[in-house]
MMTF fields as JSON, N, C-alpha, C and O atoms, coordinates in Angstrom:
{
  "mmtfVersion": "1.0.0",
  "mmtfProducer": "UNKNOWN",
  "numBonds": 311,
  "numAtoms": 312,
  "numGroups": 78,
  "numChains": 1,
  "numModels": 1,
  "chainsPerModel": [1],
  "groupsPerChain": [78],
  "chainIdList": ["A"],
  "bondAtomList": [4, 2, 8, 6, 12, 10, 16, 14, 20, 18, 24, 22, 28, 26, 32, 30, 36, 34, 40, 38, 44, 42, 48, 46, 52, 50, 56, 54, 60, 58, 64, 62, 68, 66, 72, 70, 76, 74, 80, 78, 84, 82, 88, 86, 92, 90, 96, 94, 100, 98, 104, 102, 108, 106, 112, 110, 116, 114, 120, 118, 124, 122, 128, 126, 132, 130, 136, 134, 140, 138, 144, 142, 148, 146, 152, 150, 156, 154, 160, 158, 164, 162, 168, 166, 172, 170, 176, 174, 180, 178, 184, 182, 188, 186, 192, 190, 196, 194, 200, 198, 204, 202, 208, 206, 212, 210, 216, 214, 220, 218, 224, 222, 228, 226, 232, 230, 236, 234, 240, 238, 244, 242, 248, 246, 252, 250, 256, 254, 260, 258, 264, 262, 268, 266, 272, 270, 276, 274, 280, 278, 284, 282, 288, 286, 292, 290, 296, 294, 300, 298, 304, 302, 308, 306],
  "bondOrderList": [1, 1, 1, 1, 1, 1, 1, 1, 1, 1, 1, 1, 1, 1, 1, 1, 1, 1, 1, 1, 1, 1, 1, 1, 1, 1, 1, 1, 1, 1, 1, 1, 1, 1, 1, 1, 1, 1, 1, 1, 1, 1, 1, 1, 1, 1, 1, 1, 1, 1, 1, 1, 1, 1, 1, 1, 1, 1, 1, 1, 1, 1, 1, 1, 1, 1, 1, 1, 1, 1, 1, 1, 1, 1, 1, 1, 1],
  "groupList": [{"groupName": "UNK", "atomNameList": ["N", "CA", "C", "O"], "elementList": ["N", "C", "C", "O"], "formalChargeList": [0, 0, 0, 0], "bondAtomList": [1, 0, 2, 1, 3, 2], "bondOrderList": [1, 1, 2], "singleLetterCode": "X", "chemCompType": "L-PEPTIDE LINKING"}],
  "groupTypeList": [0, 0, 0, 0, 0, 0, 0, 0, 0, 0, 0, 0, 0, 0, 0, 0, 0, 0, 0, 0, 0, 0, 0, 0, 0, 0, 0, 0, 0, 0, 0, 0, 0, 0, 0, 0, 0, 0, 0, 0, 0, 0, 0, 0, 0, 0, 0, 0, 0, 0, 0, 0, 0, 0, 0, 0, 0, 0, 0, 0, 0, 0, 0, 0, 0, 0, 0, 0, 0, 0, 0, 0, 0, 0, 0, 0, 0, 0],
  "groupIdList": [1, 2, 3, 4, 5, 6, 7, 8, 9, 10, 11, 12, 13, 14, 15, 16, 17, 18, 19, 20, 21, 22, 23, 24, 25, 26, 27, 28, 29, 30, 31, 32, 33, 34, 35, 36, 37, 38, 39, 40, 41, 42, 43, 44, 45, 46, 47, 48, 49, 50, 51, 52, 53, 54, 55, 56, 57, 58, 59, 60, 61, 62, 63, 64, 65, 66, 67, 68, 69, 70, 71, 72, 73, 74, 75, 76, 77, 78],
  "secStructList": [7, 7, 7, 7, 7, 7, 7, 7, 3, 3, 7, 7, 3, 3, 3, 6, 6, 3, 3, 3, 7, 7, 3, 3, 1, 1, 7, 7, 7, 3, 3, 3, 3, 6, 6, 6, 3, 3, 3, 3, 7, 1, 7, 7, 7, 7, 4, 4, 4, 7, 2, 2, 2, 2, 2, 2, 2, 2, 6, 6, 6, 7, 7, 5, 7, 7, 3, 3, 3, 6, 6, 3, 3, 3, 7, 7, 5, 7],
  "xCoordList": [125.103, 124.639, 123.19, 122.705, 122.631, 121.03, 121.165, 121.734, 120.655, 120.53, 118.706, 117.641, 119.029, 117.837, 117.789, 118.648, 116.281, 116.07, 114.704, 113.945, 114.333, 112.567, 112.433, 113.265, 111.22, 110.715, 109.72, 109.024, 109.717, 108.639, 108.236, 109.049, 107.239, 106.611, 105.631, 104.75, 105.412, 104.652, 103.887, 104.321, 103.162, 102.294, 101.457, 100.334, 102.151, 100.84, 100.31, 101.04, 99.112, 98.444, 97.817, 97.342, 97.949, 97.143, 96.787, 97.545, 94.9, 94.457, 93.583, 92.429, 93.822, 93.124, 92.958, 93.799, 91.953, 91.606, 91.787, 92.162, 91.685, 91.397, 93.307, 94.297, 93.487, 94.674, 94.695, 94.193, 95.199, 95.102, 96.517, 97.505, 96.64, 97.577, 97.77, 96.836, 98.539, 98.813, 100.084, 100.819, 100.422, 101.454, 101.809, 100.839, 102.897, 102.905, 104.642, 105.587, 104.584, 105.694, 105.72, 104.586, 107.051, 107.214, 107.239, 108.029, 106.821, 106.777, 106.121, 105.436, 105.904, 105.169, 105.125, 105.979, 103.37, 103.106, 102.301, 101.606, 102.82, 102.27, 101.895, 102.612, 100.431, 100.095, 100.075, 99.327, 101.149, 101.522, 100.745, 101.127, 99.621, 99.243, 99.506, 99.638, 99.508, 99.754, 99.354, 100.072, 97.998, 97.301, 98.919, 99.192, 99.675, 100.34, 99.887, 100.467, 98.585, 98.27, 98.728, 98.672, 99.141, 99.823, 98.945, 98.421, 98.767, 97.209, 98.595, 99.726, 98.342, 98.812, 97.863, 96.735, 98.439, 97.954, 98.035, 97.132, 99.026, 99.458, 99.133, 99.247, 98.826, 98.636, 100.378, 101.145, 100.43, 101.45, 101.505, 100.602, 101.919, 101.906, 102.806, 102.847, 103.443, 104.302, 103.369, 102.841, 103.266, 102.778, 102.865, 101.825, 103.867, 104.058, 103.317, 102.94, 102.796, 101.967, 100.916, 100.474, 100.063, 99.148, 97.798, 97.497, 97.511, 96.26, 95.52, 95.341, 95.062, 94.328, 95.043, 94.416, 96.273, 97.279, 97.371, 97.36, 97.436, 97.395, 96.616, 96.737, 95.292, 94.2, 93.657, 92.811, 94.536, 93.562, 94.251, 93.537, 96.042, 96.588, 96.364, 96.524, 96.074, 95.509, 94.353, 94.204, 93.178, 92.211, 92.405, 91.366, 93.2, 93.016, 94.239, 94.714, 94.496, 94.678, 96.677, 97.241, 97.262, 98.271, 98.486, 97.607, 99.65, 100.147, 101.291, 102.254, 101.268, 101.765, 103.204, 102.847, 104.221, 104.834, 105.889, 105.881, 107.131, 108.658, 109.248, 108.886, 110.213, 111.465, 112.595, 112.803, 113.537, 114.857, 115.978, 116.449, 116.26, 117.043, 118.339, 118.649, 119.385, 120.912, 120.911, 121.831, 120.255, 120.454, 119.682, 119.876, 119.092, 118.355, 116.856, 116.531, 115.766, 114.72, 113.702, 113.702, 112.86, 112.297, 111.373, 111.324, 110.302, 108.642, 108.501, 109.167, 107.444, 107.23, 106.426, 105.761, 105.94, 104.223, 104.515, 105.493, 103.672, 103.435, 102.271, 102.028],
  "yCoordList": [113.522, 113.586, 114.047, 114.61, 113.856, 114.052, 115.062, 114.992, 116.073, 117.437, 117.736, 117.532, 118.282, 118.392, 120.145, 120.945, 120.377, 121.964, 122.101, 121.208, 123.141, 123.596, 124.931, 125.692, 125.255, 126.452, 126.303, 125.303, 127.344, 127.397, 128.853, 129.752, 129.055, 130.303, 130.661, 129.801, 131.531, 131.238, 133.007, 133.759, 133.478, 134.528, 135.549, 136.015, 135.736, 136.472, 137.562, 138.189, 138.071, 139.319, 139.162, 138.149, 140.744, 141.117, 142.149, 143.078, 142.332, 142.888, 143.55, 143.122, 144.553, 144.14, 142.819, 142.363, 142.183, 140.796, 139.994, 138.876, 140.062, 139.519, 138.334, 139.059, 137.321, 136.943, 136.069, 134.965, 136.318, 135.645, 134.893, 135.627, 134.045, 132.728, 131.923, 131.16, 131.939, 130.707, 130.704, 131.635, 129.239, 128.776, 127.592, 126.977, 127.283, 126.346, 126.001, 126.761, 124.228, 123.935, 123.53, 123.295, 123.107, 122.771, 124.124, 123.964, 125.304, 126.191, 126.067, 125.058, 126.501, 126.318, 127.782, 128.596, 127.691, 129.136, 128.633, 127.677, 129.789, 129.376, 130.577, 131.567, 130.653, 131.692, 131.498, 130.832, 132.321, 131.875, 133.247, 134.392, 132.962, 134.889, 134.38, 133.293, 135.716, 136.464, 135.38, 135.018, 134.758, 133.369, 132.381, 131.796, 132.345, 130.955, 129.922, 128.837, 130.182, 129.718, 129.06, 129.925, 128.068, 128.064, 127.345, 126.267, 127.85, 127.572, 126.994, 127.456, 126.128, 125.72, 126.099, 125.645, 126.959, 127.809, 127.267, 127.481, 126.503, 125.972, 124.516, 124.101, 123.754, 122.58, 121.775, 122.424, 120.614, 119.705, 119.518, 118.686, 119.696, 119.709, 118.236, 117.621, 118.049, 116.72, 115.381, 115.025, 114.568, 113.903, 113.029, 112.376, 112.414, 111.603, 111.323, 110.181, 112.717, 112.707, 113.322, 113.846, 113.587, 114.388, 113.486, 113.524, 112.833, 111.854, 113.138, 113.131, 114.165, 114.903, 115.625, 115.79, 115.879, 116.389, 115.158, 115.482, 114.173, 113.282, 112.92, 112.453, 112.962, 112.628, 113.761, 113.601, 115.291, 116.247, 116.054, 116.247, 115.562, 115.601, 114.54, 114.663, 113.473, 111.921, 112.495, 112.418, 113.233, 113.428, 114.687, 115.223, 115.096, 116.273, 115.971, 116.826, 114.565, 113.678, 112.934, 112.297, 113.452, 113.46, 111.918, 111.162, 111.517, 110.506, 110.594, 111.285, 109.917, 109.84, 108.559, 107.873, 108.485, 107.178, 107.366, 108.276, 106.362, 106.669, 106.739, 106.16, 107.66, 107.507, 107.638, 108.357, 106.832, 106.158, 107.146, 106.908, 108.432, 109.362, 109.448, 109.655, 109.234, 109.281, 108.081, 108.148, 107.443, 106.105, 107.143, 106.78, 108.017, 108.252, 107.924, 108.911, 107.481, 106.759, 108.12, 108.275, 109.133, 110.381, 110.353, 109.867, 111.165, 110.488, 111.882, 112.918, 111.47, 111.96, 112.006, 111.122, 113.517, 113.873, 113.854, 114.212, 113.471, 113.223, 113.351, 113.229],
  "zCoordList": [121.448, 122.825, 122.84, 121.859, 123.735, 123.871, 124.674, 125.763, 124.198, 124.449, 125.01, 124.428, 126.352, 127.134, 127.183, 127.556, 126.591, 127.083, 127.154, 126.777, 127.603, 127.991, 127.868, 127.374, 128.389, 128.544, 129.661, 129.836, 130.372, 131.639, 131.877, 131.665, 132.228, 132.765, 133.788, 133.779, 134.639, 135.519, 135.35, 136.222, 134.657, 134.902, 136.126, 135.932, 137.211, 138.202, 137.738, 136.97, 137.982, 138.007, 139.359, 139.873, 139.965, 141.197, 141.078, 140.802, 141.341, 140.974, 142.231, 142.187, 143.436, 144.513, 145.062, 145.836, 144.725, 146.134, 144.868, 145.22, 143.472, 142.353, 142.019, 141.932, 141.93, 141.497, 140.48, 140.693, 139.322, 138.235, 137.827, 137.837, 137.609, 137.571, 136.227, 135.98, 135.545, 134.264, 134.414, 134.742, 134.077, 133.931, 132.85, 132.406, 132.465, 131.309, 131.22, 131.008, 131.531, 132.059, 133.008, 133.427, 134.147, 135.483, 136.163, 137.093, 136.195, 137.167, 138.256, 138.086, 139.317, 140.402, 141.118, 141.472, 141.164, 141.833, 143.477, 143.82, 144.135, 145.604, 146.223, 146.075, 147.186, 147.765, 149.527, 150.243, 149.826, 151.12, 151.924, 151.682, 152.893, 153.426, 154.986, 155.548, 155.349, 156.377, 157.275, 158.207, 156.956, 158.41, 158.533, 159.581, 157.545, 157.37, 156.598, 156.625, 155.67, 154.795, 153.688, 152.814, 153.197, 151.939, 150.706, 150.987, 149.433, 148.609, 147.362, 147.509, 146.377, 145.275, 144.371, 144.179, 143.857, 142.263, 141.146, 140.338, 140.83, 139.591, 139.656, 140.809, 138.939, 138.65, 137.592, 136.881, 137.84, 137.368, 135.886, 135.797, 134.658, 133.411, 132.913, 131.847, 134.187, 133.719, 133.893, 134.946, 132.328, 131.92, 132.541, 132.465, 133.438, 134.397, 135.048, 135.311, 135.617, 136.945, 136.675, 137.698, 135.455, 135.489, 133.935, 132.743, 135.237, 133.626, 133.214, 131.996, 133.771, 133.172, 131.496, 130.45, 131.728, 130.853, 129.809, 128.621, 130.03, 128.847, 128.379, 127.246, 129.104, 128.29, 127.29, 126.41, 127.726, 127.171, 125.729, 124.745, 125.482, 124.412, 124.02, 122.805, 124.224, 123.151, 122.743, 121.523, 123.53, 122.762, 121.996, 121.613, 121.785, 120.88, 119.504, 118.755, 119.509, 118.243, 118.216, 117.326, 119.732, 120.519, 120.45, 120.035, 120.861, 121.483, 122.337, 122.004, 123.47, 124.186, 125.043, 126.001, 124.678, 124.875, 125.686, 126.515, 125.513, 125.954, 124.191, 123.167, 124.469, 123.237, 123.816, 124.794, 123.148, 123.361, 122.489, 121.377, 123.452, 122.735, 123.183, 124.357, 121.929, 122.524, 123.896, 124.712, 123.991, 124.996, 126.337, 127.497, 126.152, 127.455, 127.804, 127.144, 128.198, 127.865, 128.161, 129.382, 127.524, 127.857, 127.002, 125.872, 127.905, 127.479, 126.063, 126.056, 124.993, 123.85, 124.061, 124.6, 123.604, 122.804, 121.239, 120.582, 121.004, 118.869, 118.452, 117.252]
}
Protein backbone atom coordinates (compact mmCIF):
# COMPACT_ATOMS: atom_id res chain seq x y z
CA UNK A 1 0.00 0.00 0.00
CA UNK A 2 1.23 3.53 -0.59
CA UNK A 3 1.79 4.98 2.51
CA UNK A 4 1.31 8.87 2.76
CA UNK A 5 3.11 10.98 5.62
CA UNK A 6 4.66 14.59 6.16
CA UNK A 7 5.86 16.97 8.35
CA UNK A 8 4.71 20.61 8.80
CA UNK A 9 5.55 23.48 11.01
CA UNK A 10 4.61 26.82 11.47
CA UNK A 11 7.13 29.00 13.85
CA UNK A 12 5.69 32.49 15.45
CA UNK A 13 7.79 34.85 17.42
CA UNK A 14 6.33 38.13 18.92
CA UNK A 15 8.37 40.47 19.77
CA UNK A 16 6.52 43.86 20.77
CA UNK A 17 5.30 45.28 17.22
CA UNK A 18 8.18 42.95 15.72
CA UNK A 19 6.51 39.34 14.22
CA UNK A 20 8.62 36.81 12.92
CA UNK A 21 7.15 33.87 10.86
CA UNK A 22 8.69 30.53 9.12
CA UNK A 23 7.09 27.86 8.06
CA UNK A 24 7.87 24.67 6.04
CA UNK A 25 5.20 22.42 4.64
CA UNK A 26 1.35 23.00 4.19
CA UNK A 27 0.99 25.06 7.40
CA UNK A 28 -0.71 28.24 7.22
CA UNK A 29 -0.11 31.29 9.36
CA UNK A 30 -2.65 34.21 9.55
CA UNK A 31 -2.69 37.67 11.22
CA UNK A 32 -6.13 38.57 12.02
CA UNK A 33 -6.08 42.34 14.33
CA UNK A 34 -8.39 44.01 16.15
CA UNK A 35 -9.38 46.46 12.59
CA UNK A 36 -10.74 42.96 11.15
CA UNK A 37 -7.80 42.80 9.20
CA UNK A 38 -6.72 39.56 7.93
CA UNK A 39 -2.71 39.54 6.48
CA UNK A 40 -1.31 35.94 5.01
CA UNK A 41 2.06 35.28 6.56
CA UNK A 42 2.99 32.15 5.12
CA UNK A 43 3.44 31.51 1.59
CA UNK A 44 2.30 27.95 -0.37
CA UNK A 45 5.24 25.27 -0.45
CA UNK A 46 3.02 22.94 -2.55
CA UNK A 47 4.68 22.48 -5.80
CA UNK A 48 1.46 22.44 -7.46
CA UNK A 49 0.79 25.81 -6.89
CA UNK A 50 3.89 27.51 -6.23
CA UNK A 51 6.40 28.13 -9.62
CA UNK A 52 8.51 30.02 -7.33
CA UNK A 53 9.10 26.67 -5.16
CA UNK A 54 9.96 24.74 -8.20
CA UNK A 55 12.01 26.77 -9.82
CA UNK A 56 14.07 27.38 -6.63
CA UNK A 57 14.50 23.26 -6.49
CA UNK A 58 15.28 22.58 -10.39
CA UNK A 59 17.74 25.25 -9.98
CA UNK A 60 19.45 24.12 -7.14
CA UNK A 61 20.09 20.72 -9.25
CA UNK A 62 16.24 19.21 -8.24
CA UNK A 63 13.78 17.68 -10.43
CA UNK A 64 10.57 17.86 -10.41
CA UNK A 65 7.74 15.30 -11.98
CA UNK A 66 4.67 12.84 -11.24
CA UNK A 67 5.51 9.23 -9.75
CA UNK A 68 3.26 6.37 -10.00
CA UNK A 69 3.28 4.98 -6.33
CA UNK A 70 1.32 1.81 -5.24
CA UNK A 71 -1.13 2.95 -8.26
CA UNK A 72 -1.49 6.49 -6.71
CA UNK A 73 -0.17 9.25 -9.21
CA UNK A 74 1.97 11.91 -6.50
CA UNK A 75 4.29 14.56 -7.53
CA UNK A 76 8.32 13.85 -6.76
CA UNK A 77 11.24 15.99 -5.91
CA UNK A 78 14.70 14.15 -7.00
Amino acid sequence: TGEKSGTTVTFVVIDGWTVTVASVGDSRCILDTQGGVVSLLTGNHRLEENAEERERVTASGGEVGRLNVGGNEVRAIC
